[in-house]
N, C-alpha and C positions, 0 to 999 in steps of 0.2 A: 799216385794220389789216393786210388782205394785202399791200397794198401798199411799208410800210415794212416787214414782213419778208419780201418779196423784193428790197428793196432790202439789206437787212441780209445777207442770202444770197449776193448778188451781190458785194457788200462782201469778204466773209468769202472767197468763190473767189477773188476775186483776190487778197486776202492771202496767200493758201493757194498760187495760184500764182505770186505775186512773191518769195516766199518759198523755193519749190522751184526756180526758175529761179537766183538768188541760189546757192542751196546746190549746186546741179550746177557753177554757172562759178565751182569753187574757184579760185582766182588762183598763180602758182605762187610758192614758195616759194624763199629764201635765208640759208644760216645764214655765218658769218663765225666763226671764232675768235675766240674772246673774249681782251679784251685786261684788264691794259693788257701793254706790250712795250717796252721798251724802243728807240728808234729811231736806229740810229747814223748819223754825219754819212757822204755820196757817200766813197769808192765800194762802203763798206758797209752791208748793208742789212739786216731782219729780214722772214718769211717768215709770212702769218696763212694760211690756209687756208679756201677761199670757197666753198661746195655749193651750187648752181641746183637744186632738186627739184621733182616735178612738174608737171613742164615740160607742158603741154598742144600746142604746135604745134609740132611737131619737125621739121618741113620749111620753118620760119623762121629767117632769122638772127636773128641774137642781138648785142647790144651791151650790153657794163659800162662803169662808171667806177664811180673814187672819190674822192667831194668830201672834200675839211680844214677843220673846224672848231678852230681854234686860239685859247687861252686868254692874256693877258700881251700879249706881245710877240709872239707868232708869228701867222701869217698862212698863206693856204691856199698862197701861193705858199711856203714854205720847204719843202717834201714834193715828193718825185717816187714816179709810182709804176708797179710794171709788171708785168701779167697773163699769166701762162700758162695755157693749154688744156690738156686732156689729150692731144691731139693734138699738142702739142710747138710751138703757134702762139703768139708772145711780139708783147704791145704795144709791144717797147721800152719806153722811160723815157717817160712823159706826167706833165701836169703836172693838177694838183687841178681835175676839172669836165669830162676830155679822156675820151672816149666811143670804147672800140676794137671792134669788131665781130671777136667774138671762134668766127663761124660757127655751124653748124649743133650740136645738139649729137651727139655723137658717139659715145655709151654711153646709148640710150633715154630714160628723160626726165627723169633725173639726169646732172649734169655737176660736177666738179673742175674748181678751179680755184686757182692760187695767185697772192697777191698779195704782190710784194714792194716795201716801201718802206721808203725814205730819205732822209734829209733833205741838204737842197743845202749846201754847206761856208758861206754865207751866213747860215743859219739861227739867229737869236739857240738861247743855252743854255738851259736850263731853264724849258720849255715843254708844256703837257699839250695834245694834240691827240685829236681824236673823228673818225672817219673815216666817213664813211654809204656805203655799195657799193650802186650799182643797177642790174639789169639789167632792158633790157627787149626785145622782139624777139615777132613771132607775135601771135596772136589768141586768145582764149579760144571754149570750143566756142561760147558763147553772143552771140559777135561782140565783147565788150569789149578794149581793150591788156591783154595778158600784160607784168605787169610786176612786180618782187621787189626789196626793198632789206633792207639791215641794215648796223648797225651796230656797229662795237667801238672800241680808245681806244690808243693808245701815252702812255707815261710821259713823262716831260722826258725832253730829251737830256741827255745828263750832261756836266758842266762838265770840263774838264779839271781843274781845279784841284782841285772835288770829289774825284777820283781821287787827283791826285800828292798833295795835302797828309798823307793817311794813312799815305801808301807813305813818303814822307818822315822823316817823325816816326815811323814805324817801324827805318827803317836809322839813323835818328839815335842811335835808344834803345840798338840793336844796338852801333853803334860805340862810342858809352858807355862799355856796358858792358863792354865787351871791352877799352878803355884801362886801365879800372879796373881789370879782373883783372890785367892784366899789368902794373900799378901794384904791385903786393900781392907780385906774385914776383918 
């Protein structure tokens, strides 16, 4: 009987301490502006906004990317994409999966960061894509990889045609109507 309940005791501390161990090496965290955004073809582009927070090892580098998941016809290769620091450090254009070390962080142990992308002039029209952002870099107090992802989405790219056929058939209505007035007088 003493037996199995010093087993059961012993049991229970180590839950109790796997548990608290767990709960101290919080991992850090990443938020991404939510989407969806609409994505216009190189060499313009739209702008999500990306927070690294509680950063635990601040005297580690650090590396992002962001993979494309695309729906249809699109593929991770039709996206480019390129990260700014708050330090004013730019990955240039990389392409979906491409990992830029983007330094120490620079404002304690929250960091900005912006991502902009766009899609290559290649890129079929009318496409939804889901974007995963992951950084990782440093150690957690507890020895495991510091590491943080999320997610947000861009909308189809818009077809041209989508665009002109409205605008079209609007100055058409326009001219119309304005023959016919001066039909009258």
């Amino acid at each position: 009987m003493k037996k199995t309940q010093i087993i059961t005791i012993l049991i229970a501390l180590g839950i109790v301490t796997a548990m608290t161990g767990i709960t101290a090496a919080a991992p850090e965290n990443l938020y991404v502006d939510p989407g969806p955004k609409t994505i216009p073809y190189s060499p313009n582009s739209v702008i999500y906004n990306v927070q690294v927070y509680d950063i635990e090892d601040l005297t580690a580098t650090h590396q992002i990317k962001a993979t494309t998941n695309g729906w249809g016809a699109g593929t991770s290769a039709d996206l480019e994409y390129k990260f700014t620091n708050e330090a004013g450090g730019t990955s240039n254009w990389i392409a979906s999966g491409t990992s830029w070390d983007w330094g120490l962080p620079s404002t304690g142990n929250d960091e900005w960061l912006t991502l902009e992308i766009r899609a290559k002039t290649s890129a079929p029209p009318n496409n939804d894509y889901s974007f995963e952002v992951y950084d990782d870099g440093g150690t957690l107090n507890s020895g495991g990889a510091e590491t943080a992802s999320g997610t947000t989405t861009g909308i189809s790219i818009p077809e041209f045609a989508t665009i002109a056929i409205p605008a079209v058939a609007i100055l058409g209505l326009f001219l119309f109507f304005n023959q016919r007035k001066h039909k009258k007088e």
